[in-house]
C-alpha positions in Angstrom: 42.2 103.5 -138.2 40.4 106.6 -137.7 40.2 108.8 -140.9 40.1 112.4 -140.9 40.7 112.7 -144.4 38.8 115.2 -146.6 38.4 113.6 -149.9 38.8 110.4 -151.3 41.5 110.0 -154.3 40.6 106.6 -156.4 43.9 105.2 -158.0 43.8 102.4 -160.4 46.3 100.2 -158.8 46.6 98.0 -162.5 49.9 99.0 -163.2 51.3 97.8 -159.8 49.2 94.5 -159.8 51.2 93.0 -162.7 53.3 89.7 -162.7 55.8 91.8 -164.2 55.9 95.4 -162.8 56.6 97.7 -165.6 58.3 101.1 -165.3 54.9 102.9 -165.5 53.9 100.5 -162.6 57.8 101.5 -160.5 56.4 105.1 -161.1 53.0 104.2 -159.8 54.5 102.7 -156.7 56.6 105.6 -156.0 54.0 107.6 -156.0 51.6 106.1 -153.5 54.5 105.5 -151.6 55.4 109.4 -151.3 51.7 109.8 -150.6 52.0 108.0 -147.3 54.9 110.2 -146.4 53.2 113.8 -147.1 51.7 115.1 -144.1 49.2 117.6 -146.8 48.8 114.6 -149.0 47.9 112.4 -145.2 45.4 115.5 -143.7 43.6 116.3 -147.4 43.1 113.1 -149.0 42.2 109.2 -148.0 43.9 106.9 -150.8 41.7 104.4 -152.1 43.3 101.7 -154.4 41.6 99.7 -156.5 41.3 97.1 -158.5 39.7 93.4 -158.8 39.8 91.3 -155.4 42.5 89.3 -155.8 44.9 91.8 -156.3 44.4 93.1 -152.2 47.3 90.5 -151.8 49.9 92.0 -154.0 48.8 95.7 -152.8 49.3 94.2 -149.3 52.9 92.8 -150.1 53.9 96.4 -151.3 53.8 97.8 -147.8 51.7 101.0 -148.7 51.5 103.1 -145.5 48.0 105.1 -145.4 46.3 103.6 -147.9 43.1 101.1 -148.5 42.3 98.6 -150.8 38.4 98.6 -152.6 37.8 95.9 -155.1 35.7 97.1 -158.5 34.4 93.2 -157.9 35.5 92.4 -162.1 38.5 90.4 -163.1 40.6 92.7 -164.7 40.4 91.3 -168.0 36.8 92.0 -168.2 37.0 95.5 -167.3 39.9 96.2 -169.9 37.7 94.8 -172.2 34.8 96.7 -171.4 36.4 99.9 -171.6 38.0 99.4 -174.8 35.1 98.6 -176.2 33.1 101.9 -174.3 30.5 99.4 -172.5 31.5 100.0 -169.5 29.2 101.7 -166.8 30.8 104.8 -164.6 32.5 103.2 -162.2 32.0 105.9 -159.6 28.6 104.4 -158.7 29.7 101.3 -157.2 33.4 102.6 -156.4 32.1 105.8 -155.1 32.6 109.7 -156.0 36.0 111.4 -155.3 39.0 112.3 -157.1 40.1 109.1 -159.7 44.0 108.8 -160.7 45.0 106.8 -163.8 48.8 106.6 -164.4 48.7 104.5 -167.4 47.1 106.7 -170.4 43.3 105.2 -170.2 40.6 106.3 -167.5 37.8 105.0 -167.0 34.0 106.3 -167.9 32.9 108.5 -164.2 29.7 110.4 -164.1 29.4 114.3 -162.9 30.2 114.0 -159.5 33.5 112.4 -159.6 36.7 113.9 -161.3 39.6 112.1 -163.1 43.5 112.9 -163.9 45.1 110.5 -166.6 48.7 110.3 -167.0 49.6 110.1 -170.5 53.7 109.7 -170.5 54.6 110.2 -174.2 53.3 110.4 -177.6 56.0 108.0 -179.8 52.7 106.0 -181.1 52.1 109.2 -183.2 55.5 110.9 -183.3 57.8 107.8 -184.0 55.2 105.1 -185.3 57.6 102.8 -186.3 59.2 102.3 -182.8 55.7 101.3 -181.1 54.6 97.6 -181.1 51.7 97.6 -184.0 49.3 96.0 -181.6 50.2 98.8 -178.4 50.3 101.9 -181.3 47.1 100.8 -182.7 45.0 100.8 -179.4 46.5 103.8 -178.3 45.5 105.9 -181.8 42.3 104.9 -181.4 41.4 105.4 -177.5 43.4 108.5 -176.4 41.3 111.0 -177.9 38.9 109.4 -176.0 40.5 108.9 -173.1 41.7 113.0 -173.0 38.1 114.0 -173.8 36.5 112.4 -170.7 39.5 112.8 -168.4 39.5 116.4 -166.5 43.4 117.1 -166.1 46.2 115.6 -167.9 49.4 114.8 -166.4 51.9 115.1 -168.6 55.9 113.7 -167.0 58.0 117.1 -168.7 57.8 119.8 -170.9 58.3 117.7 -174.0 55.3 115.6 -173.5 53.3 118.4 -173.0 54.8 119.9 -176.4 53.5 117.1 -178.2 50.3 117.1 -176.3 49.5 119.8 -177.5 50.9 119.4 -181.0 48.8 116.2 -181.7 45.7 116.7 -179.5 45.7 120.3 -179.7 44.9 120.8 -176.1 44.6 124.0 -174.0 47.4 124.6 -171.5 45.2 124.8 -168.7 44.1 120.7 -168.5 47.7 119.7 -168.6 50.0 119.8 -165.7 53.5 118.8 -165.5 54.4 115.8 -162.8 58.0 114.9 -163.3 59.1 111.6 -162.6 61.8 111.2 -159.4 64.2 109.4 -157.9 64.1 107.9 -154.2 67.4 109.2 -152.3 66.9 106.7 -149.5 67.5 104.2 -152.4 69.8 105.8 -155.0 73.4 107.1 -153.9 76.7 105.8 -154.7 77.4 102.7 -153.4 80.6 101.2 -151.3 82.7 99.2 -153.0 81.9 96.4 -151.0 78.6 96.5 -152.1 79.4 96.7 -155.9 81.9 94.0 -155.3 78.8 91.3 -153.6 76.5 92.5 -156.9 79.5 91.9 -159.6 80.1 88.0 -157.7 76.1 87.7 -157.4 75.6 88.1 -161.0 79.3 87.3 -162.1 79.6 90.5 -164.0 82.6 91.8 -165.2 85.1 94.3 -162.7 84.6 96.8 -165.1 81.4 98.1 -167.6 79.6 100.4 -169.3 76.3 99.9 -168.5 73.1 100.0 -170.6 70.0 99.9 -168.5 66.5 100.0 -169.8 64.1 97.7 -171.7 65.4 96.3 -174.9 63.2 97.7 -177.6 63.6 99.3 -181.0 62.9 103.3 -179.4 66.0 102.2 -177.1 68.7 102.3 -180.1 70.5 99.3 -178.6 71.7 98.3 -182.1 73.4 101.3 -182.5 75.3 101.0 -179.3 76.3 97.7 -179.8 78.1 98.8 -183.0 79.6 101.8 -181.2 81.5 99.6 -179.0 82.4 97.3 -181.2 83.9 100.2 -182.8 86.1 101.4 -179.6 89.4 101.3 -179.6 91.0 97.4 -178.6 92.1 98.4 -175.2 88.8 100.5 -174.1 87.1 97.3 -175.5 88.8 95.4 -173.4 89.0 97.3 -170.0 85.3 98.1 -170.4 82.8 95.6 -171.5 79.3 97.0 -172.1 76.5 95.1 -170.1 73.3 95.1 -171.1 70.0 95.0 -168.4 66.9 94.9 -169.5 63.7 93.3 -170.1 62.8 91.6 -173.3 60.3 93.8 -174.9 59.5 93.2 -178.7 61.5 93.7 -182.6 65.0 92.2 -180.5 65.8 90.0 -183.6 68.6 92.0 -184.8 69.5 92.5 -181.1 70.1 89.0 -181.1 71.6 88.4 -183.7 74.3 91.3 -183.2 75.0 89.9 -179.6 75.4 86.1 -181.0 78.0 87.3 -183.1 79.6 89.6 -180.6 80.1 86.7 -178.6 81.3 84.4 -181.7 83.9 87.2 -182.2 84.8 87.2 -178.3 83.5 91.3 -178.3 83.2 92.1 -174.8 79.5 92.6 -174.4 77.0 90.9 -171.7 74.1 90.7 -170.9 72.9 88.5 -167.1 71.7 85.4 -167.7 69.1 86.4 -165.1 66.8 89.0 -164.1 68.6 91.4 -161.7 66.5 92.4 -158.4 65.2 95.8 -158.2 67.1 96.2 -154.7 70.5 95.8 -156.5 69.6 98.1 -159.4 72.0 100.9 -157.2 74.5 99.2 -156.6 74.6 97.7 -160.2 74.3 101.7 -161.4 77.1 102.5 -159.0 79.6 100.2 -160.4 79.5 101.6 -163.3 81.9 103.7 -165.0 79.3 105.2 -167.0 75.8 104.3 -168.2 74.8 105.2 -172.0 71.2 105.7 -173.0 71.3 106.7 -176.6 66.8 106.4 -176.7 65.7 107.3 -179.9 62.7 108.7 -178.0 61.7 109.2 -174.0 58.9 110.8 -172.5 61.6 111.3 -169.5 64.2 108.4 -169.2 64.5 107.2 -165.4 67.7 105.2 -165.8 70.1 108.2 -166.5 68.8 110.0 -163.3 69.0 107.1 -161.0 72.8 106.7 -162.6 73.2 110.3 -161.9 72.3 109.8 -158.0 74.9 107.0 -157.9 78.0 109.3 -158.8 77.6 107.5 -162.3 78.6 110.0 -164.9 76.0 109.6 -168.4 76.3 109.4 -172.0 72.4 110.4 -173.2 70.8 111.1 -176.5 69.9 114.5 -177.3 66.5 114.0 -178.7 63.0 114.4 -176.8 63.1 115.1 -173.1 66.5 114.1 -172.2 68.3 117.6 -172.4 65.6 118.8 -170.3 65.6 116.1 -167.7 69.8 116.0 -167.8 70.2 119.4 -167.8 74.1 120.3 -167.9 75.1 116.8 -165.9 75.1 115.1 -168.9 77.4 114.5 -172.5 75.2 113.9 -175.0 75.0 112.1 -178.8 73.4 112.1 -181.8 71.4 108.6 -181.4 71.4 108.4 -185.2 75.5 108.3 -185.4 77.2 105.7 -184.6 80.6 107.3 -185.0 79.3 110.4 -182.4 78.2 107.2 -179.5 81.7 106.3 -180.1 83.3 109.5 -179.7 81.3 110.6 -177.0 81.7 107.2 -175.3 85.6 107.2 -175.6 85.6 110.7 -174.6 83.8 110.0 -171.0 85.7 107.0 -170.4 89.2 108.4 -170.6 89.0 112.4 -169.8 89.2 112.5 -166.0 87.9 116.4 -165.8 85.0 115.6 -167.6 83.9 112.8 -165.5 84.6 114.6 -162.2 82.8 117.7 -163.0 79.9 115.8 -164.8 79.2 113.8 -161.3 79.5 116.7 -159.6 76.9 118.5 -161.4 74.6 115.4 -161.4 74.8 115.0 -158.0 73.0 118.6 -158.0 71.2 117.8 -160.2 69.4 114.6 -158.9 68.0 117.3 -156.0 65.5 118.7 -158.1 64.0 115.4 -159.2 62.6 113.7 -156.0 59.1 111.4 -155.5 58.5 113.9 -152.6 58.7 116.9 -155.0 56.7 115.0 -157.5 53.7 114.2 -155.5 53.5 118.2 -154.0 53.3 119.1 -157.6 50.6 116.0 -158.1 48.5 117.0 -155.7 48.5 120.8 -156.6 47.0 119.2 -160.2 44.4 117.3 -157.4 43.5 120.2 -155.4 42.9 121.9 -158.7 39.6 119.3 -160.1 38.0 120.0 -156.3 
């Protein structure tokens, strides 16, 4: 391939290299993905991803259109290590100088003539402490002030992250930019029933749900929604089961526990016996009748939007960035009241006006929140470090 590019922009492909792709790595994905389809992003810049050798296979298998693959030649382990314990060289000098991306809050050391933007996505290891896994929270005090000193733009995913930024780290306005997370429209719109009807038989889920997507971990408030059902009235227990997706993060104990005796006292909660495939994620979101996410804390909270695109109507929490991200297209609760879930859940499920017009606006909504939109305002904050 002939390459007229201008500059070279380094990713660190880590996230997306994973057995176990988390959501930082989906974002990641989405990302380089939308690259490939800019035509300014395709003229201006050549993406380089990298990472150690054997990872070339799994950035083959995602498909990547307009991009190339340059091993750092260490395993991953060793450079992780390295870095956390500041021994490790500028990797510009055997990577070579460009713009670097890291979308996972660390960056690594770069001398003079190279330039680095670091995603850092939300601040709940200072904020909200107590929701953080003591190992994660304990790296992450220690190395982001590092990490924002040496990096030369911050991309922070809304306006609330950015508040904190500057609230903790007391950074200037001008090295943070604002790169919203998005939604893929190609992938996320309402489903036919058809389609909803193969997912329910695939994973023998109920006819009928309210669906709680995300991974299961204490920030999430799962415990609290658990109880709110429990607390519906018999019938809307009955018609509407809640079914829980997720992966298995960390603190689920009392998670556990609460759904072993849901299922002693036949309450009508689920949760797939198996991992369901990122390709049926819309149609799962579509057969909804409405998704709750009552986080505690979210730097931005992708599962509401992607409901949203499906003609999903939403129950969210009103704390951190989820009134800015939801906008109007969404009823929200206090995630610290149980009785307020429940109201708010019983009052979506059986007021037809509310969940007409709240489609309707999230339909609209969704338009403003595209991995097209979100890479033009990326490379804006990439233009700006040349």
């Amino acid at each position: 391939m002939t390459n007229f590019a201008k500059h070279n922009l380094y990713i660190d492909a880590s996230p997306i290299t994973t057995l176990k792709v988390s959501g930082i790595g989906h974002m990641l994905s989405n990302l380089v993905r939308a690259m490939g389809e800019d035509e300014e992003m395709k003229r201006d810049y050549q993406v380089i991803l990298f990472g150690p050798k054997r990872a070339k296979k799994i950035i083959d298998e995602w498909g990547f259109e307009n991009v190339i693959y340059k091993s750092h030649g260490l395993p991953q382990k060793l450079i992780t290590a390295m870095n956390l314990f500041r021994i490790l060289p500028p990797v510009n000098l055997w990577l070579g100088n460009g713009v670097y991306l890291f979308a996972n809050y660390s960056n690594y050391p770069l001398t003079r003539k190279s330039k680095s933007l670091t995603y850092v996505l939300d601040l709940c290891y200072l904020s909200n402490p107590e929701l953080v896994k003591t190992k994660v929270r304990n790296i992450l005090k220690k190395n982001v002030p590092t990490w924002i000193k040496r990096t030369d733009k911050i991309i922070a995913i809304s306006d609330f992250t950015k508040n904190e930024l500057q609230k903790y780290y007391k950074i200037s306005e001008q090295k943070i930019s604002i790169v919203p997370c998005g939604i893929d429209p190609i992938e996320f719109y309402p489903r036919p029933e058809a389609e909803i009807g193969d997912i329910k038989k695939k994973y023998n889920l109920p006819e009928k749900y309210i669906l709680f997507l995300s991974n299961i971990e204490p920030r999430k408030n799962l415990e609290r929604l658990i109880s709110a059902h429990i607390g519906l009235p018999l019938n809307l227990r009955k018609d509407y089961p809640l079914l829980i997706v997720g992966n298995e993060s960390w603190m689920n104990e009392g998670i556990d526990k609460m759904l072993i005796k849901a299922e002693q006292n036949a309450d009508k909660i689920y949760k797939p016996n198996r991992r369901i495939d990122d390709e049926d994620i819309p149609a799962l979101q579509s057969g909804a009748r409405i998704l709750v996410h009552p986080a505690i804390y979210e730097g931005f909270g992708i599962s509401p939007l992607q409901a949203l695109a499906c003609g999903t109507p939403v129950v969210v929490s009103g704390a951190a960035s989820m009134p800015e991200v939801m906008g109007d297209a969404a009823l929200y609760i206090n995630p610290f009241d149980e009785e307020d879930i429940k109201g708010r859940i019983q009052e979506m499920l059986t007021n037809p006006k509310l969940r007409a017009t709240k489609v309707e606006k999230g339909l609209s909504r969704v338009k403003q929140y595209t991995w097209a939109i979100s890479v033009k305002k990326l490379k804006k904050a990439i233009d700006s470090q040349l």
